[in-house]
C-alpha positions in Angstrom: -75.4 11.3 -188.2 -77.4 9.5 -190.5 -80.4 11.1 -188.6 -79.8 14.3 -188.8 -78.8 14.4 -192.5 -82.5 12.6 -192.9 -84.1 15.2 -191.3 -82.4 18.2 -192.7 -80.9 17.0 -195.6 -83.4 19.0 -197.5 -83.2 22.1 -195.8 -79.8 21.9 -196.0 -80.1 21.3 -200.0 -82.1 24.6 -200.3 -80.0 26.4 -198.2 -77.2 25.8 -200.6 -79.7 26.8 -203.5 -80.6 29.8 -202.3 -77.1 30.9 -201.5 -76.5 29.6 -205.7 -79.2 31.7 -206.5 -78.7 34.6 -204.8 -74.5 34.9 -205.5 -76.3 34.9 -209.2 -78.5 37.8 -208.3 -75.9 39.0 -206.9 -73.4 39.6 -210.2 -76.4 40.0 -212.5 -76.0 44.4 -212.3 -78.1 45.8 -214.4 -80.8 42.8 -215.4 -84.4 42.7 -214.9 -83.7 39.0 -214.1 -81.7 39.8 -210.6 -85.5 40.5 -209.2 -86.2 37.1 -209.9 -83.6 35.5 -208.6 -83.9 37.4 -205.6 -87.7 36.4 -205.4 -86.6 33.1 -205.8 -83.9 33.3 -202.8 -86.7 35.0 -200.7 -89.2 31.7 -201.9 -86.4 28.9 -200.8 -86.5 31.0 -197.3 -90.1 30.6 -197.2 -89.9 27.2 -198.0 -87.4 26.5 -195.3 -89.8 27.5 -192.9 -92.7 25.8 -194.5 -90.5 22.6 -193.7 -89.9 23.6 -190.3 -93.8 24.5 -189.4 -94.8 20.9 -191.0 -92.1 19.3 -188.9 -93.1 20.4 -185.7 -97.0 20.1 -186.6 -96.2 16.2 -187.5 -93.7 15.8 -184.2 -97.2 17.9 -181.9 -99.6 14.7 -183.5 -97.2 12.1 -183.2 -96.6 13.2 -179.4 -101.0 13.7 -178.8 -101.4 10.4 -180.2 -98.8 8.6 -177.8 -100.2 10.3 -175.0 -103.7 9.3 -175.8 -102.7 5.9 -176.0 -100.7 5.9 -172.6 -104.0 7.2 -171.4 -106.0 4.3 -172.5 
């Protein structure tokens, strides 16, 4: 458990952000702010992925380098 909240903990915080941000967007009708918001929403997504991508590029290295080193 303690795991998994380490590794998406953060994700998880931005999720909930986003979802903050966007139910904002969401009641702001007629203000030129409820572009923003949504830009911001559409930036936490981005940076979800972003997360993801540099998870998986650290998790490829970290398996490379154990293999190169049950090789030598």
């Amino acid at each position: 458990m303690l795991r998994a909240y380490l590794n998406y903990g953060l994700v998880a915080s931005i999720v909930v952000w986003a979802a903050i941000v966007g139910m904002m967007a969401y009641r702001l009708n007629e203000s030129p702010w409820r572009w923003a918001f949504i830009g911001l929403v559409f930036c936490g997504g981005l940076t979800i992925g972003v997360i993801f991508w540099i998870k998986r590029y650290v998790d490829r290295m970290t398996e490379a380098e154990k293999k190169q080193e049950s090789n030598s």
